[in-house]
PAMI-814576 format. One line per field, with one value per residue: x, y, z of N, C-alpha, C, O in turn. Coordinates in steps of 0.02 Angstrom, whole numbers, plus 32768, in hexadecimal, padded with zeros to 4 digits. Layout:
% PAMI-814576
n_X	X  ...
n_Y	Y  ...
n_Z	Z  ...
ca_X	X  ...
ca_Y	Y  ...
ca_Z	Z  ...
c_X	X  ...
c_Y	Y  ...
c_Z	Z  ...
o_X	X  ...
o_Y	Y  ...
o_Z	Z  ...
***
This chain:
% PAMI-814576
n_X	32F8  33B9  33E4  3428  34B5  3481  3403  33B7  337E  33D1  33D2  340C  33E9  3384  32C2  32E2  32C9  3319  331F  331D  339A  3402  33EA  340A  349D  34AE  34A2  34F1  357C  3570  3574  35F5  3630  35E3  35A0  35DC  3610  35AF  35A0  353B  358A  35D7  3596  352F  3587  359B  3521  3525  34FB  34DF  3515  34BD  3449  3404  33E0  3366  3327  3380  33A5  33FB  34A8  3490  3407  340A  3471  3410  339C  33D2  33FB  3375  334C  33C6  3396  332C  335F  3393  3315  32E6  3349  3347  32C3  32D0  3335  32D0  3275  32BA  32A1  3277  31F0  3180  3125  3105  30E0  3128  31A2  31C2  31A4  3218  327B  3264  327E  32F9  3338  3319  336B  33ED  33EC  33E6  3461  34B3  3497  34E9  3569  3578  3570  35A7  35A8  3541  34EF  3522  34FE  346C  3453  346C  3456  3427  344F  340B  3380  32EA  3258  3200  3221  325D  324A  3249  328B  3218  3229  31F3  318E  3148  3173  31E3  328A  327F  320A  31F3  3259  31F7  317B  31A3  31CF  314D  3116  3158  312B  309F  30AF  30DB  3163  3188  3177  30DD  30F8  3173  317E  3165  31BE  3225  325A  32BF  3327  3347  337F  33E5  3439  3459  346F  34EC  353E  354C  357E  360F  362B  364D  368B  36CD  3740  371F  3720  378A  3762  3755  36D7  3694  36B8  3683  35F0  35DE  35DD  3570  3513  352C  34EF  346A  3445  3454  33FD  3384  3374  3371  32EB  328A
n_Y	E306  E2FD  E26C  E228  E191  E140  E15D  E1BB  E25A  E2E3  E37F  E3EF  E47E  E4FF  E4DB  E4AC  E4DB  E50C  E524  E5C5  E5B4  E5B3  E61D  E67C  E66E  E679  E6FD  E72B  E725  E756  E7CF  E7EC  E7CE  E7EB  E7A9  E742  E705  E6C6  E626  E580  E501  E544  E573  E510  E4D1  E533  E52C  E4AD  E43B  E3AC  E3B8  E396  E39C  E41C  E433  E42B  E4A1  E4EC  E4D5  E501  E55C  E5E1  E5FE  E602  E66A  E6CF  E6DB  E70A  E767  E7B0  E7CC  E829  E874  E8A3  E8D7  E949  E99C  E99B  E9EF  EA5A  EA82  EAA0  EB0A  EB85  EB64  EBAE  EC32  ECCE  ED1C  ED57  EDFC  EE47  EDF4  EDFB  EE1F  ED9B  ED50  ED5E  ED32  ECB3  EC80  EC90  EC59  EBB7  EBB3  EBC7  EB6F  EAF6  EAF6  EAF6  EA8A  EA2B  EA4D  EA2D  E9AB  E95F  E8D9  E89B  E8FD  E8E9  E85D  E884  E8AC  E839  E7E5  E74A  E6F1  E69B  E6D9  E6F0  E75F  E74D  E72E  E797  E7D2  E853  E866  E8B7  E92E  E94F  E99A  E96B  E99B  E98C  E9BC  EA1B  EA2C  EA79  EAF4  EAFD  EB44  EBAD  EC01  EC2D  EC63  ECD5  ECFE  ED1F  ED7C  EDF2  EDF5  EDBA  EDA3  ED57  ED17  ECFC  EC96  EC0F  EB79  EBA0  EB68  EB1A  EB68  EBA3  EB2F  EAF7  EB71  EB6D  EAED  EAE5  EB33  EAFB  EA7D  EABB  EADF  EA60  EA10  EA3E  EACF  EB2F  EAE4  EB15  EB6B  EBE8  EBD9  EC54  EC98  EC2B  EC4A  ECC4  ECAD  EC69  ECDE  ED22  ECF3  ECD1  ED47  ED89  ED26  ED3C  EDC9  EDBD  ED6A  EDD3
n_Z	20F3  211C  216A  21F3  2218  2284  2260  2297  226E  2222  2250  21E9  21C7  21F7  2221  21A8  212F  20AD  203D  2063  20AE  206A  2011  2056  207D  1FF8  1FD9  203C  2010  1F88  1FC0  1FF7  1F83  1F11  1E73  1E42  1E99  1EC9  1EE6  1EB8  1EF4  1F70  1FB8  1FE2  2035  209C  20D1  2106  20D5  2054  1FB2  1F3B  1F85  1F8F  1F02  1EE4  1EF8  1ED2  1E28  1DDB  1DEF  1DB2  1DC3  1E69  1E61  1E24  1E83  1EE3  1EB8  1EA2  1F14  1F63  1EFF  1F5B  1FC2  1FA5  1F78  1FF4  2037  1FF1  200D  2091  20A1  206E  20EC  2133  2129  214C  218E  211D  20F3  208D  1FF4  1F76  1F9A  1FE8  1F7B  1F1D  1F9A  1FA3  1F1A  1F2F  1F7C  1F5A  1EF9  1F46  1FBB  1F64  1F1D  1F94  1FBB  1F4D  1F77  1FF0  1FF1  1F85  1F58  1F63  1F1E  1EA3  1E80  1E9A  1DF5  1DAA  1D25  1CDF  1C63  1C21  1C3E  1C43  1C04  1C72  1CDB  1CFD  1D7D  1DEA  1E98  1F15  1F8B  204E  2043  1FCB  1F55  1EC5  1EB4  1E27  1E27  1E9D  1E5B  1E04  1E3A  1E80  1E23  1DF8  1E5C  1E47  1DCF  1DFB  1E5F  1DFC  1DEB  1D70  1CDA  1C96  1C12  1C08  1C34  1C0F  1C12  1C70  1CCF  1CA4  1C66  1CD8  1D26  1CE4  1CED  1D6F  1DA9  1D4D  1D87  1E06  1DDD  1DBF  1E32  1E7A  1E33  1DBB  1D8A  1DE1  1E65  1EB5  1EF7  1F92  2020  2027  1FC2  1F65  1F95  1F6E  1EF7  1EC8  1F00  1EAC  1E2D  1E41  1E45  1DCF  1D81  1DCF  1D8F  1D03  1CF2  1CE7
ca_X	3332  33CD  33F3  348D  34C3  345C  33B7  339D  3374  33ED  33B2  3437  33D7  333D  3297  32CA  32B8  3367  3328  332C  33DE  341F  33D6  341A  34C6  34C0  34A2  353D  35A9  355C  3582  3644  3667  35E5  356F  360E  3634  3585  359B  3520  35A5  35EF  355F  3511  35D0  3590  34D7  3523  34D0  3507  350A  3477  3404  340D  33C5  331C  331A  339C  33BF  344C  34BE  3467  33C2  3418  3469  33D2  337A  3409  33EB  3334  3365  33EB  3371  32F5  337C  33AE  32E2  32E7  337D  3328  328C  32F3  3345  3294  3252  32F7  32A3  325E  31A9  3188  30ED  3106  30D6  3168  31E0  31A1  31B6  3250  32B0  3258  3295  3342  3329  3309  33B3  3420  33E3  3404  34BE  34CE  34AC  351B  35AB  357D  3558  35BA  35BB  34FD  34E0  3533  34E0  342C  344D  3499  3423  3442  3461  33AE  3357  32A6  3231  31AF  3259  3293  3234  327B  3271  3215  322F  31D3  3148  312D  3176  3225  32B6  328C  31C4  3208  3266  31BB  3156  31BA  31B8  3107  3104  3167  30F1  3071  30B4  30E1  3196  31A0  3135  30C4  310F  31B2  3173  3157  3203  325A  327C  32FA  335D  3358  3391  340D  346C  345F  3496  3516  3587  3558  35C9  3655  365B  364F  36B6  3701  3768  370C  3723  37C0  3754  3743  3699  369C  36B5  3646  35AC  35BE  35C6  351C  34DE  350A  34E0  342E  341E  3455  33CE  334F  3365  3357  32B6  3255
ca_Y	E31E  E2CA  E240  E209  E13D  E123  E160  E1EE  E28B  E306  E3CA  E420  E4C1  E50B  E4D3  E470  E518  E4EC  E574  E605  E5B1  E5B4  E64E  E6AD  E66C  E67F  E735  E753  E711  E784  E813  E7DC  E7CE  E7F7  E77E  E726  E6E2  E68D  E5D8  E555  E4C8  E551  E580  E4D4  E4A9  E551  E51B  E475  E3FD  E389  E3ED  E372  E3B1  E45C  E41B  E41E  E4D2  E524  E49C  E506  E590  E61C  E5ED  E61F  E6AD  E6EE  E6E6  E72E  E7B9  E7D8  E7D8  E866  E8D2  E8BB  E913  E98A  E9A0  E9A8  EA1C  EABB  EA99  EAB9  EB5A  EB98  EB5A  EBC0  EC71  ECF8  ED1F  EDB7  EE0E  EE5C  EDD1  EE0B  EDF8  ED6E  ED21  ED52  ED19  EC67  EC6E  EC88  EC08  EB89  EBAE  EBC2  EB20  EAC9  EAF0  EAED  EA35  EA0E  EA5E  EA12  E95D  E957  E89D  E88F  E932  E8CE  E838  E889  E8AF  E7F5  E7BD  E70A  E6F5  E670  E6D8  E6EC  E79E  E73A  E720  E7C0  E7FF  E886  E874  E8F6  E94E  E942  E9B5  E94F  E9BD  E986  E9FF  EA30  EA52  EAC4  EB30  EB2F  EB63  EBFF  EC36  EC22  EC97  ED1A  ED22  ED30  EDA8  EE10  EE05  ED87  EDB8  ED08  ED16  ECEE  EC50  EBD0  EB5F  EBD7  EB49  EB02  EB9B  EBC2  EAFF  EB0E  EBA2  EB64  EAB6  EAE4  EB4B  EAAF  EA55  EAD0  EAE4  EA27  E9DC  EA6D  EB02  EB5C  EAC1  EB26  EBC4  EBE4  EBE0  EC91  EC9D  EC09  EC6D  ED03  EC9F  EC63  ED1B  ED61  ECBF  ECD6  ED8B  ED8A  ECF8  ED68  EDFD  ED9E  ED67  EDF1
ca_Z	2118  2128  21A2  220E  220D  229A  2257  22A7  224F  223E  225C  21C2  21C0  2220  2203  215C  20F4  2098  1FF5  207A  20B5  201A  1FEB  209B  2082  1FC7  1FF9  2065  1FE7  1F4C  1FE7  1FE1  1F29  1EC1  1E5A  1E34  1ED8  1EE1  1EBC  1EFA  1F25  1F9B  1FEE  1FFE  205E  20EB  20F1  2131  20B1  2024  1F60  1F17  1FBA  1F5C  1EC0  1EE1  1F23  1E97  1E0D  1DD5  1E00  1D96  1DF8  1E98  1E67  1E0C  1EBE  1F1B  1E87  1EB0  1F71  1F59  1EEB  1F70  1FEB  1F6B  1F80  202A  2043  1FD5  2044  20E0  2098  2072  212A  2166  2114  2174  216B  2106  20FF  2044  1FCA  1F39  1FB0  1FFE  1F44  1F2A  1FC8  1F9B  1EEF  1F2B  1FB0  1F38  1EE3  1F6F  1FC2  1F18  1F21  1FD5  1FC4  1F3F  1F8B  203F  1FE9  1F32  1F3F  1F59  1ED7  1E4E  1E76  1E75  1DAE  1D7D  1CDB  1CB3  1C01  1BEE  1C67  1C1B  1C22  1C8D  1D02  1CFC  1DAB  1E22  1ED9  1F37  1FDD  2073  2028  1F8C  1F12  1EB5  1EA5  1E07  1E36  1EB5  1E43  1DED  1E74  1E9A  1DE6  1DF0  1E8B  1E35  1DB1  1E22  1E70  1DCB  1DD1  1D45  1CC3  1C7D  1BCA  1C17  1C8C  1C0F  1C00  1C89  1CF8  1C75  1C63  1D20  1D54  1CBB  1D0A  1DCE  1DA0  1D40  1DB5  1E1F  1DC8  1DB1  1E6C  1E94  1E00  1D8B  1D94  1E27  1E8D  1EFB  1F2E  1FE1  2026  202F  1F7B  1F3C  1FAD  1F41  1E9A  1ED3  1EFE  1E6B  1DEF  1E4B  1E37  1D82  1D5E  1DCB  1D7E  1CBE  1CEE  1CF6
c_X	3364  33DC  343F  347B  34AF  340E  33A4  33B6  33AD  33DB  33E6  342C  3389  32FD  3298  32C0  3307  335F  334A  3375  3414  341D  33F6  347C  34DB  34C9  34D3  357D  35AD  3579  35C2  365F  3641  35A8  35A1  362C  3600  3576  3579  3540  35B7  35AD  351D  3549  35A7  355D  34DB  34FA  3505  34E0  34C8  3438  33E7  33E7  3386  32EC  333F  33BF  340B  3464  3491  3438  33D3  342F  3426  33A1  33A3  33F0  33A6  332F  338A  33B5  333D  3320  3389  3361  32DD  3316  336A  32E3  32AC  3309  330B  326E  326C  32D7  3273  321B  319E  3138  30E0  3113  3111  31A2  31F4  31C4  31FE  327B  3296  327A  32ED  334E  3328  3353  33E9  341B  3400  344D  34CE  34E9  34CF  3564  35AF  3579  3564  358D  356D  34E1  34E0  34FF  34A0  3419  347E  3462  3448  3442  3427  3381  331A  327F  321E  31E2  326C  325F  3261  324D  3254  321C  3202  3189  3137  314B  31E5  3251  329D  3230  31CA  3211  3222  318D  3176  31DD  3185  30F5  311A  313D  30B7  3069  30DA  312D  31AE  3169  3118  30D7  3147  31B7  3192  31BB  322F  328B  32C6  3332  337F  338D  33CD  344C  348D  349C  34D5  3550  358F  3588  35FA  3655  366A  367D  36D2  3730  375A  371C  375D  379C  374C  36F5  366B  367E  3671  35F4  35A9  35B3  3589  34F0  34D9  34FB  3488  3429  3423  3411  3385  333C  3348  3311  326F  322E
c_Y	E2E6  E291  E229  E1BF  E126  E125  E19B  E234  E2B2  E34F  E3FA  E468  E4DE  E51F  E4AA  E490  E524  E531  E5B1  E5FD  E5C4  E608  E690  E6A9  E687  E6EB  E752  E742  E73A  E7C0  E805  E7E3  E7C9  E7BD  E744  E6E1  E6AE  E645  E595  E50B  E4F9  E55F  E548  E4AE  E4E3  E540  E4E3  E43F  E3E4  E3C7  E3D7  E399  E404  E468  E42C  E45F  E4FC  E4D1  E4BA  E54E  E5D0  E626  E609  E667  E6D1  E6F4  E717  E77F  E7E0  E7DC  E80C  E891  E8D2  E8F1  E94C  E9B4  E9DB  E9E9  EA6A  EACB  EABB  EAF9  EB83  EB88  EB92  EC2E  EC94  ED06  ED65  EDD0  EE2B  EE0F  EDCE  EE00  EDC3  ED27  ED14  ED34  ECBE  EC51  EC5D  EC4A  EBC0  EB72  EB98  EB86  EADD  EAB6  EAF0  EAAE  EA22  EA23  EA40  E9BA  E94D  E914  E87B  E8C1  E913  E894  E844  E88F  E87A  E7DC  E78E  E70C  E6D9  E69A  E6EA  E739  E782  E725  E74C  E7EE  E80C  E86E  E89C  E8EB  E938  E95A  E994  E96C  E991  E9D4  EA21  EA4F  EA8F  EAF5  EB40  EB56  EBA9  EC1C  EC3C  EC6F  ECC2  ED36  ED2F  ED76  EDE0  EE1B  EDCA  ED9C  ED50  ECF3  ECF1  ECA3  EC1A  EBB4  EB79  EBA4  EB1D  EB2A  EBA6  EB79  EAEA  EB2B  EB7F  EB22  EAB9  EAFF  EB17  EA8A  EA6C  EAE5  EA9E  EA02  E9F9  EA92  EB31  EB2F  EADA  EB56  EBB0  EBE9  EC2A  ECA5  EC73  EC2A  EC95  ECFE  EC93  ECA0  ED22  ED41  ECDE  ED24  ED9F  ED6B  ED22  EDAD  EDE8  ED89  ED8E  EE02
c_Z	2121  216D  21AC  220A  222E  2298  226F  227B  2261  2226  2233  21C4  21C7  21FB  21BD  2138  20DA  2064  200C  2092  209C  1FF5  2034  2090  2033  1FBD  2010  202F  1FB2  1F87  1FF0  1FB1  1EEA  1EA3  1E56  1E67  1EEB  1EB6  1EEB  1F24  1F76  1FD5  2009  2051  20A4  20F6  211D  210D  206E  1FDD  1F4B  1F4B  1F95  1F27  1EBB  1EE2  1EE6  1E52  1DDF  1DEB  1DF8  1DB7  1E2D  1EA2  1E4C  1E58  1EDE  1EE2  1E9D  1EFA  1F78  1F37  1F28  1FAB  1FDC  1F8E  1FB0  2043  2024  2003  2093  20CE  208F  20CA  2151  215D  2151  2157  2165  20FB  20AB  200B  1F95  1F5A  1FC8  1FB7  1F36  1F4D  1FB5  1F52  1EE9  1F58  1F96  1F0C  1EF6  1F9D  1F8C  1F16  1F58  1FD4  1F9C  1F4F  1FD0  202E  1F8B  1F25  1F28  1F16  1E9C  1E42  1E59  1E1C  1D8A  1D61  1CC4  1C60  1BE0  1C0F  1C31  1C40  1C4B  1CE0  1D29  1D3E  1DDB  1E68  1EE0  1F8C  2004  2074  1FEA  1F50  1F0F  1EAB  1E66  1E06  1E6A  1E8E  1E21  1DFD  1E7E  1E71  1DE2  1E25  1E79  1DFA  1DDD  1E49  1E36  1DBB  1D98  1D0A  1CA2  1C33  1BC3  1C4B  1C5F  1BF6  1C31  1CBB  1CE6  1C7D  1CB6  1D38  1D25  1CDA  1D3B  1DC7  1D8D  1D62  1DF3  1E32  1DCD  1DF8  1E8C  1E5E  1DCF  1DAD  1DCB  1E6A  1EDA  1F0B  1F7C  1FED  2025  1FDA  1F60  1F60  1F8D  1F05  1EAE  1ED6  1EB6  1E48  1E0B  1E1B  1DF3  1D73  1D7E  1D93  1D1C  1CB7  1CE4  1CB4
o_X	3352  33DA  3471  3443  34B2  33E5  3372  33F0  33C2  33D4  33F4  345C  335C  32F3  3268  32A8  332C  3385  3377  3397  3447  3443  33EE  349C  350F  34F4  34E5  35B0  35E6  359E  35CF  3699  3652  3581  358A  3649  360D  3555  358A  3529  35AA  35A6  34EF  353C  3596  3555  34B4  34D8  353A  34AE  349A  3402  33AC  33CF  3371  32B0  331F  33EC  343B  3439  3475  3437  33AE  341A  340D  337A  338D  33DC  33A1  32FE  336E  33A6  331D  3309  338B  3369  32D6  32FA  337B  32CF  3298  32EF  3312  3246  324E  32EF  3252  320C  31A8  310F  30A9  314C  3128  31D1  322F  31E4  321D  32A7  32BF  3290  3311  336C  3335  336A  3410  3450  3423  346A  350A  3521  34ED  3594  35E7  357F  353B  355F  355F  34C3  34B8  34DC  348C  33E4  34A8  343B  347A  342F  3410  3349  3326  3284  322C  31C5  3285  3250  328F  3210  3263  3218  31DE  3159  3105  313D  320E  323D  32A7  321F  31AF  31E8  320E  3176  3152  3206  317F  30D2  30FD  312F  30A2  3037  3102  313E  31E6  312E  313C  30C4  3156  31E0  31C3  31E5  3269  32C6  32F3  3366  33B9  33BF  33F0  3482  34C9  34D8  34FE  3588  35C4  35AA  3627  3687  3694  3690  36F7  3749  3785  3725  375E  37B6  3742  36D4  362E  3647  363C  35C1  356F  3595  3563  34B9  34A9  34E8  346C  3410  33F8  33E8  3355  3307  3318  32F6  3235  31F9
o_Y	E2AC  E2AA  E21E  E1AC  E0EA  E104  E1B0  E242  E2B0  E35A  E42E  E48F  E4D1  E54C  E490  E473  E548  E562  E5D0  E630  E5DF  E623  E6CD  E6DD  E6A7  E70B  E78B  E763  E74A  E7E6  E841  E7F7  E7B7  E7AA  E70E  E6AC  E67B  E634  E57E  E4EB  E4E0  E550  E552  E48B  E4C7  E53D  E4D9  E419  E3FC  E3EB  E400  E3AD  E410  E49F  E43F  E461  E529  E4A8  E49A  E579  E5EE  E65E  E63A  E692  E6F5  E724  E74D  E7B8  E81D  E7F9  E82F  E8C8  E907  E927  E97D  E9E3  EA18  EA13  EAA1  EB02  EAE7  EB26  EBB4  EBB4  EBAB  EC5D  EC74  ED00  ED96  EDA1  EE20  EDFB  ED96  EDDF  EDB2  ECF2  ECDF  ED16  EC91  EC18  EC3C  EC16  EB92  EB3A  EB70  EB69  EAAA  EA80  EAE6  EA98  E9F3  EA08  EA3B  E990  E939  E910  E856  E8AA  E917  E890  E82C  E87D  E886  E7BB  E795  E733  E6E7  E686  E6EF  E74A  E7AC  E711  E745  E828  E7EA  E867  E8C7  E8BD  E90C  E942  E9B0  E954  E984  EA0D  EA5D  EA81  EAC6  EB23  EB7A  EB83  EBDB  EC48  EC63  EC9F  ECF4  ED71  ED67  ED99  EE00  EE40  EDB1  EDA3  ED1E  ECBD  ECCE  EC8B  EBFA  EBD4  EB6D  EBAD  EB08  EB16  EBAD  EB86  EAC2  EB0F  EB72  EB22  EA99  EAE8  EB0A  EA7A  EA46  EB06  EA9F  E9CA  E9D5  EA80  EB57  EB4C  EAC3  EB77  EB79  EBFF  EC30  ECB6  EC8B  EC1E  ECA1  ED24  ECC1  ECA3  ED27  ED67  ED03  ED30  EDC6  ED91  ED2C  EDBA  EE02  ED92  ED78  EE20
o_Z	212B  21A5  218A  21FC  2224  22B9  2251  226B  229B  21EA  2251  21C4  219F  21D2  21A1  2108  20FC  2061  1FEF  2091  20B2  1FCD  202F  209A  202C  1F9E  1FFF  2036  1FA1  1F69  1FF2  1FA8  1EB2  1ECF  1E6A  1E60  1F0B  1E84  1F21  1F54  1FAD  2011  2031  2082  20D9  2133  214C  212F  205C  1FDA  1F49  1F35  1F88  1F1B  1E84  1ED6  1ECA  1E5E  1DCB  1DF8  1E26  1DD2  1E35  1EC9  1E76  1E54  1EF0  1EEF  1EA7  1F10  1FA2  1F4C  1F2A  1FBC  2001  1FB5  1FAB  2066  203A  2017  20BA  20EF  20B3  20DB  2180  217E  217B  211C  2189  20FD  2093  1FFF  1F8B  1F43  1FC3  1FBC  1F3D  1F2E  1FBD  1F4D  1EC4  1F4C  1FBD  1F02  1EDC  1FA5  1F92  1F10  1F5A  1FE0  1FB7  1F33  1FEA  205B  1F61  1EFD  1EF9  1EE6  1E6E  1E10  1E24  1E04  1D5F  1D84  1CA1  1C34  1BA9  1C03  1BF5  1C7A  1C75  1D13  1D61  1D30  1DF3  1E71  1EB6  1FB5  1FED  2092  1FD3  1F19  1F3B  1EA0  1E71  1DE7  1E65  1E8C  1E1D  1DDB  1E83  1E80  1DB2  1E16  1E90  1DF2  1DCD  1E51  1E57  1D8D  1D9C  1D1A  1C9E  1C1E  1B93  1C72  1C70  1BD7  1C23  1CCC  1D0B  1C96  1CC9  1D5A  1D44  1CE1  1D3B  1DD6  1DAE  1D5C  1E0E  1E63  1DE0  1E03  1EB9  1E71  1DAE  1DE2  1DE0  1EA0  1F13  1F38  1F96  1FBE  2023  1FC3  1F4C  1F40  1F7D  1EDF  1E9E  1EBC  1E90  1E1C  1DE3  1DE4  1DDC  1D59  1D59  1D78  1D00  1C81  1CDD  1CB6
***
């Protein structure tokens, strides 16, 4: 830790856990502007430490955002578990599936329309990153965004509205669709609807992609 000119220690950031500093501020910054915005001189300047202290913890930029990346998907995560926590408890199994399958959707895009800057971030792939690199956060239950959506295709086959012919690969197509209007309400041509509007592109994008599944 560093020291002041008379020797005594000086206390930059609590407990001496500088990664999670770094990695908290690098955070609010990706939630401002994006992957773009996270650069580790700037966010060494709010942690309150010198750039080199940094080093040891992210040795370069990419390193940091690439954390800040698997920190956003874990909210992404987190954020479809909460729309699923938010469902009503149904007593009929099929419907039961259903409302979780849509739950899983409409959480998805909630959060990138309530948190672009973090959304974009969670899907920033460095250019060296390596397969053995390439891990997703998960949620507070363990599962990543994209094990969710599998889980509650899993339950609609289960419950027979999916038939099992139609499972394998489905999570591609399904996170394909979702993602993509994603984008076109956070950074394309949908980006002016009213909330009004962008809630019903979500119904009906779901209920199209339900009803294809069966």
């Amino acid at each position: 830790m560093p020291e002041q000119a008379n020797g005594a220690k000086r206390d930059t950031y609590r407990h001496g856990n500088l990664r999670q500093a770094l990695l908290e501020v690098g955070i609010e910054l990706a939630r401002a502007g994006g992957p773009d915005a996270v650069v580790l001189r700037e966010a060494t300047r709010r942690a309150s430490v010198a750039p080199n202290a940094a080093y040891r913890h992210f040795p370069r930029r990419e390193a940091l955002v690439h954390a800040v990346s698997l920190a956003a998907m874990g909210q992404l995560a987190r954020a479809m578990e909460d729309e699923l926590a938010a469902l009503p408890a149904l007593s009929d199994r099929a419907e039961a599936a259903r409302t979780r399958f849509r739950a899983v959707g409409t959480g998805y895009l909630r959060f990138a329309r309530a948190e672009p800057g973090l959304f974009r971030t969670a899907f920033y792939v460095p250019d060296d990153m390596t397969e053995a690199e390439a891990t997703i956060s998960a949620g507070a239950g363990g599962l990543t965004p994209f094990q969710l959506l599998g889980a509650a295709l899993d339950d609609l086959v289960a419950c027979e509205l999916m038939t099992p012919d139609r499972r394998p690969g489905a999570e591609f197509l399904v996170w394909s669709c979702v993602h993509g209007l994603a984008v076109l309400l956070i950074d394309g041509p949908l980006r002016g609807l009213q909330d009004t509007q962008a809630d019903q592109a979500a119904h009906d994008l779901i209920d199209m992609i339900e009803g294809g599944l069966r």
